[in-house]
C-alpha positions as CSV (number, residue, x, y, z in Angstrom):
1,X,83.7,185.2,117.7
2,X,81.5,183.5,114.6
3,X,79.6,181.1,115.4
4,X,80.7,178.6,112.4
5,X,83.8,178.1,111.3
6,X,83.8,176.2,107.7
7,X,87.2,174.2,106.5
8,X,87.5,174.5,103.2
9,X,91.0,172.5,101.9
10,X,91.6,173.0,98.1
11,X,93.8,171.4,95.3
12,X,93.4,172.1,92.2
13,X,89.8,172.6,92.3
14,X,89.6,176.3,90.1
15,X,87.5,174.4,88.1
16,X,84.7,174.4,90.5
17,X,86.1,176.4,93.9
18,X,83.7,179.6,92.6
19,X,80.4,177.4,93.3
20,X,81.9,176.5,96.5
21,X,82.7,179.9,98.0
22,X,79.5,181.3,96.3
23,X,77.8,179.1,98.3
24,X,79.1,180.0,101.8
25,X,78.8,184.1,101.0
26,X,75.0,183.2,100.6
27,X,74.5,181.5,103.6
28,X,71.5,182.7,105.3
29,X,73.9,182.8,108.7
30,X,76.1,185.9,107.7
31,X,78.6,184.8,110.8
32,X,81.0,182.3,109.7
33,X,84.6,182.3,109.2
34,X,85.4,180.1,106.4
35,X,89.4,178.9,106.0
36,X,91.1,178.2,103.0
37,X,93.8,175.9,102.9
38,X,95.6,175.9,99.5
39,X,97.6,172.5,99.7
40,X,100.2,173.3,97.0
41,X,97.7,173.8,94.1
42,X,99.2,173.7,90.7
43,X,96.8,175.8,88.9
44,X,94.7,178.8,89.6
45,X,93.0,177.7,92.8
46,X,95.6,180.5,95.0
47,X,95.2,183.2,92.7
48,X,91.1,182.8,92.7
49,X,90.8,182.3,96.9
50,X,92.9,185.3,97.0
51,X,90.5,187.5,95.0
52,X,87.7,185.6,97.0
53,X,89.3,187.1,100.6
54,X,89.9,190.5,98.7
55,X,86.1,190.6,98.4
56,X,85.0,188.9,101.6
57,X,86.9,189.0,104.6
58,X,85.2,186.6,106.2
59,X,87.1,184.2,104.1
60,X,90.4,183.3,105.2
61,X,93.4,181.8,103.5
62,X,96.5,179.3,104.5
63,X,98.8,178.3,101.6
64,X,100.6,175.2,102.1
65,X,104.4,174.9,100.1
66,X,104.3,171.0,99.4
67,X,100.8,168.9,99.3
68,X,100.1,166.7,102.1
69,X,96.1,165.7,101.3
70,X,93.3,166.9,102.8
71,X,93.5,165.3,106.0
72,X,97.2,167.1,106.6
73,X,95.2,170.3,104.9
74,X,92.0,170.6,107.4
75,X,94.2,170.1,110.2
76,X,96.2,173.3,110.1
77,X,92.6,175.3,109.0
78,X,91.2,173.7,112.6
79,X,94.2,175.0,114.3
80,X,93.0,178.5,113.3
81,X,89.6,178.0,114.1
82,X,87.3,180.3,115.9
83,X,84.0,179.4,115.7
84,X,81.9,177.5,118.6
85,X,81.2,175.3,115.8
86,X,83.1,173.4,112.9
87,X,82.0,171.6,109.2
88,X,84.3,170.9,106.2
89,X,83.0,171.6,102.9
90,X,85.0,170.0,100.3
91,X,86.1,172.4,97.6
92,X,84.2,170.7,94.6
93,X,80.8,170.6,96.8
94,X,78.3,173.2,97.9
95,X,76.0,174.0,100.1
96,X,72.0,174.8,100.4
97,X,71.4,178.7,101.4
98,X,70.6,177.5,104.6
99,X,72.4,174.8,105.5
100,X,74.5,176.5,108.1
101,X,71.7,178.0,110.0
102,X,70.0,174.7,110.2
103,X,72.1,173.2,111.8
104,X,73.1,175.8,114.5
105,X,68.8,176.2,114.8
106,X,69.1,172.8,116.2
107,X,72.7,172.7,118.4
108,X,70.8,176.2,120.2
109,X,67.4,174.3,120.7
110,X,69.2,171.1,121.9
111,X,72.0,172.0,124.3
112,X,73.0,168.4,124.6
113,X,73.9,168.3,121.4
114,X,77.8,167.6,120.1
115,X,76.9,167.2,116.4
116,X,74.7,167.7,113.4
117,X,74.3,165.6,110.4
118,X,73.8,167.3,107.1
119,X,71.0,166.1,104.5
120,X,73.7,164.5,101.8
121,X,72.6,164.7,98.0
122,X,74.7,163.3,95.4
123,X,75.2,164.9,92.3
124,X,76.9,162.8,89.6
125,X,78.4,165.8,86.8
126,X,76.9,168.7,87.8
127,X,78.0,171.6,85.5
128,X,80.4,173.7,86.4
129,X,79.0,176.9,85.2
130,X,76.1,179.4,85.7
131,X,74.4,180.0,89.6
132,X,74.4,177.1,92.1
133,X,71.0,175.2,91.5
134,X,69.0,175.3,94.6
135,X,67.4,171.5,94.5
136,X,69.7,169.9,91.4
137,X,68.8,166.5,90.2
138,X,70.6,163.8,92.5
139,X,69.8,161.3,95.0
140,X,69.7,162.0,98.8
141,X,71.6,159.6,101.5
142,X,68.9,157.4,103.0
143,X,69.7,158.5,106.5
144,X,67.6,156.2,108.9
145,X,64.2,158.1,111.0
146,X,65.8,159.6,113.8
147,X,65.6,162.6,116.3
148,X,68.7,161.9,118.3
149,X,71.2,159.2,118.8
150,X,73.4,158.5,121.6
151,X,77.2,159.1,120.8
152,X,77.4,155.2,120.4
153,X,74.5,154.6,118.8
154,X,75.7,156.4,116.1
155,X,78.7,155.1,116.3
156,X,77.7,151.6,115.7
157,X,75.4,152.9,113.0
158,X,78.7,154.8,111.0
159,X,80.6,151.4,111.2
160,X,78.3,150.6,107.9
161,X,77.5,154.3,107.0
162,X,73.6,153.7,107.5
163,X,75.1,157.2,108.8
164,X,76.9,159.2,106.4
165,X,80.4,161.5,108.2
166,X,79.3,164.9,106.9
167,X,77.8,167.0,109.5
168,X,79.3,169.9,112.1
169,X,80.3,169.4,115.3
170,X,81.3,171.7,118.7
171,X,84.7,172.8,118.2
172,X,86.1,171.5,121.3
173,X,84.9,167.8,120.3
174,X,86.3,168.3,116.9
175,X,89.9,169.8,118.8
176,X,90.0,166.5,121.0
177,X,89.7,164.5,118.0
178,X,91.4,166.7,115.0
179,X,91.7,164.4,111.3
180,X,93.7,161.6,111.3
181,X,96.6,162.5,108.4
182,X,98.5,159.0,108.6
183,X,97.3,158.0,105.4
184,X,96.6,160.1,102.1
185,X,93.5,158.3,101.6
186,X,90.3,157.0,104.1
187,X,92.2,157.7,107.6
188,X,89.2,160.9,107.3
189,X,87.0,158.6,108.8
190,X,88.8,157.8,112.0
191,X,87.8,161.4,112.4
192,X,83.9,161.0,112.2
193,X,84.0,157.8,114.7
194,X,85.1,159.3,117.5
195,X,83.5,162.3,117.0
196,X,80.2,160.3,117.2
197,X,81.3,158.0,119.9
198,X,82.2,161.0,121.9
199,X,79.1,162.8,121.4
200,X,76.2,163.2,124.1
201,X,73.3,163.4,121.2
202,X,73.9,163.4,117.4
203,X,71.1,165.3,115.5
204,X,70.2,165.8,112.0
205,X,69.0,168.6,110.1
206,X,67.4,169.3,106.6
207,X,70.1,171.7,105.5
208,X,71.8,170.1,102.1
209,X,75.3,169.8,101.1
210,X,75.3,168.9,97.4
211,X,78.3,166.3,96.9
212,X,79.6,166.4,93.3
213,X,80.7,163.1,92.6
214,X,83.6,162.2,90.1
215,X,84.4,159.2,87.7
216,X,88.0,160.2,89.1
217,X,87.8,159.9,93.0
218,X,89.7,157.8,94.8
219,X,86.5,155.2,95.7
220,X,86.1,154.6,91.9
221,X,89.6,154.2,91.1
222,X,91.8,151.0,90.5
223,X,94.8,152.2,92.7
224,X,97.1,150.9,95.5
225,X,95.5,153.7,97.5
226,X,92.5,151.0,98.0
227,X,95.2,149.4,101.1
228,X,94.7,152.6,102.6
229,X,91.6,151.3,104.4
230,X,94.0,148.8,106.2
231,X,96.4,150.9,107.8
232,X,93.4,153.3,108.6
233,X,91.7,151.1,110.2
234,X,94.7,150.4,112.1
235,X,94.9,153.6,113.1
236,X,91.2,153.8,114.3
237,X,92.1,150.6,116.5
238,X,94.5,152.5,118.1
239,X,92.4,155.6,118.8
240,X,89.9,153.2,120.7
241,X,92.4,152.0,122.9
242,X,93.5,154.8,124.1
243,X,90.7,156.2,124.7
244,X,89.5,153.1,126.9
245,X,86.9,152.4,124.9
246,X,84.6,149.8,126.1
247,X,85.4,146.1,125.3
248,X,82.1,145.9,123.1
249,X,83.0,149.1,120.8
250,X,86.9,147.8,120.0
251,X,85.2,143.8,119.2
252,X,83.3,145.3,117.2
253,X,85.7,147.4,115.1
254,X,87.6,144.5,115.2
255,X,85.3,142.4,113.1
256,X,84.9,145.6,110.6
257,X,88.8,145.3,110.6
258,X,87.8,141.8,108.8
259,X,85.5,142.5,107.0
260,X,87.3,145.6,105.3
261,X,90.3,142.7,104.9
262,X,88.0,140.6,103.1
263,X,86.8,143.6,101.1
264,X,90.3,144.5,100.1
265,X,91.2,140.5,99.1
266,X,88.3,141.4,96.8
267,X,89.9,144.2,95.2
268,X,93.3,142.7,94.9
269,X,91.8,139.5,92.9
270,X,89.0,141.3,90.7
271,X,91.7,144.1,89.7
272,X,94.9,142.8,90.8
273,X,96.3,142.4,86.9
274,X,95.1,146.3,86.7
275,X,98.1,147.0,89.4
276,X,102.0,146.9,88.5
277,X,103.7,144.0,90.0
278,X,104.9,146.4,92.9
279,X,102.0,147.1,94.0
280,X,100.5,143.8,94.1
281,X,103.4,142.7,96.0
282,X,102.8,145.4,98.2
283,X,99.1,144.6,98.8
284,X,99.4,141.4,99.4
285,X,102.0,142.6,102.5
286,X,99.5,144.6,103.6
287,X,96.6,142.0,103.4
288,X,99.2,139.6,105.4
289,X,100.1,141.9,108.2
290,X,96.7,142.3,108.8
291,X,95.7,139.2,108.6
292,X,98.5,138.3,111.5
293,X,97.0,141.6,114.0
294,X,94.0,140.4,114.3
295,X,92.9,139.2,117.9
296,X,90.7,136.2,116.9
297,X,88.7,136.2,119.9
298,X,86.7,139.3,119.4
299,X,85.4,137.8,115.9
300,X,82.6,136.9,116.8
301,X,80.1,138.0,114.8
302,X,78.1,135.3,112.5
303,X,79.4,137.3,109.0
304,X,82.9,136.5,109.4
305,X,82.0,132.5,110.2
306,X,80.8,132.4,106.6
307,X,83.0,131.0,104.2
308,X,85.0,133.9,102.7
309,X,84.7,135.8,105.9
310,X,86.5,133.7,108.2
311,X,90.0,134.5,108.9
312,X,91.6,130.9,109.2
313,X,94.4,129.7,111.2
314,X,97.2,129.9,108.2
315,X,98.1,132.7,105.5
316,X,98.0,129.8,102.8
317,X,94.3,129.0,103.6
318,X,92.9,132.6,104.2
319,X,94.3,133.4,100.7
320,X,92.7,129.9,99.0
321,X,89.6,130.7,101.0
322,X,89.5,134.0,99.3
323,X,90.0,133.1,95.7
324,X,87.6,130.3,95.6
325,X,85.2,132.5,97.2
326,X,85.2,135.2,95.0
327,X,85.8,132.9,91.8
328,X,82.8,132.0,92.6
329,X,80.9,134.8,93.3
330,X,82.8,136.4,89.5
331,X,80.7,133.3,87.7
332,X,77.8,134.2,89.0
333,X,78.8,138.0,88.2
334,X,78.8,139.1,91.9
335,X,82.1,140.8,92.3
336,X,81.1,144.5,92.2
């Protein structure tokens, strides 16, 4: 059995899959099974995996006939999984030489431990060409001093990302709590909150993965996608519930649920006149519905009594609440 199983879900990524896969057949720990999943790619993504496994067969591949995201696409690489451990590395990204050994170094010397944060270092257009850099110029997450968390503890700390969600995890944790694929875009993170909550310890180590980051991700994109995060969060609710979480966790993902509201009203009036008239229509649905879910007795916490945070008894005066508050915050050039 390897010890680490990597996911590896690909779309059109030819471009910059070799740097990937180069990086995992250099990885210090030799005994890793790393899964492919091809999710429908339209260019030369297939053809290059296949002479990658050809080479290597420690690297496996699944080829998907329609796309479903990446969610939909890690999920059927987990099912295949063998290793006593799991991490995702995203086709465009790589990883240091010794990331992977890191991180099992400190599962084996901790036995308490369910999962292992990565050191995250964002590259903004790295080249696509030549031998993987071993420190490129970036800037590194500013993860907070910490030898080990409790499972809620970081938890709480993930509801902002003073955590970061890229680290591996025991594989049974990760099979209790596979991705969440009901949305194309940000239902990934209901994957990393339970796995934290769930956890006994959370760690960190100094092994790297390198994120590549693109003008053209979803995050930096003026798209309806952005209403994603409210039927995610949704989702996460849900998860919470049924897994009898205590009445502290779901009041407090309940006021993120707000917050993330009030952070969407923001998109939809700074780049509303960006969107087609469907999709405004369709945001402002979405922004209503949630509006109406949310339980008003668990927000209590002091940010959403501000004005522009609080959630108002009536559609009408949420929505003027929101415009005058972030009119303005766009004269004094805070809306960013």
């Amino acid at each position: 059995m390897p010890k680490v199983t990597v996911l590896v879900a690909v779309y059109n990524a030819e471009q910059f899959l070799p740097e990937c896969l180069d990086s995992l057949l250099a990885q210090t720990l030799e005994d890793i099974q790393v899964v492919c999943i091809d999710d429908a790619s339209t260019d030369g993504s297939l053809q290059l995996l296949q002479r990658y496994s050809a080479r290597d067969p420690r690297i496996e591949i699944i080829p998907l006939a329609e796309n479903h995201g990446q969610a939909y696409a890690r999920n059927q690489g987990l099912k295949r999984a063998r290793g006593e451990y799991v991490c995702f590395l995203d086709s465009d990204d790589w990883f240091s030489p010794d990331a992977l050994q890191l991180a099992v170094d400190m599962f084996e010397a901790n036995p308490a431990t369910d999962a292992v944060l990565f050191q995250v270092e964002s590259v903004t257009d790295a080249p696509a060409v030549g031998p993987v850099a071993a420190s490129p110029a970036g800037s590194r997450y500013p993860l907070p001093p910490f030898d080990a968390l409790t499972g809620e503890q970081a938890f709480r700390l993930s509801l902002d990302w003073q955590i970061h969600g890229v680290y591996m995890i025991r594989t049974s944790l990760h099979l209790r709590f596979p991705y969440d694929d009901t949305c194309r875009s940000y239902s990934d993170d209901n994957t990393t909150r339970p796995h934290y909550l769930y956890s006994r310890e959370v760690r960190q180590c100094q092994g790297v993965y390198y994120y590549r980051q693109h003008p053209s991700s979803t995050s930096h994109v003026v798209s309806v996608r952005q209403f994603d995060r409210l039927r995610a969060n949704e989702s996460m609710k849900k998860t919470l519930l049924a897994e009898h979480a205590s009445p502290d966790i779901i009041r407090q993902w309940e006021n993120t649920r707000m917050l993330v509201l009030v952070d969407c009203y923001m998109f939809y009036h700074v780049h509303g006149r960006e969107l087609s008239a469907a999709d405004r229509r369709y945001g402002l649905s979405e922004m209503r519905r949630v509006w109406g879910s949310l339980d008003r007795s668990l927000l209590t916490s002091p940010q959403v009594r501000k004005f522009g945070y609080r959630p108002m008894p009536r559609w009408w005066m949420f929505r003027l609440q929101e415009w005058a508050y972030f009119t303005l915050r766009g004269i004094m050039g805070l809306n960013k």
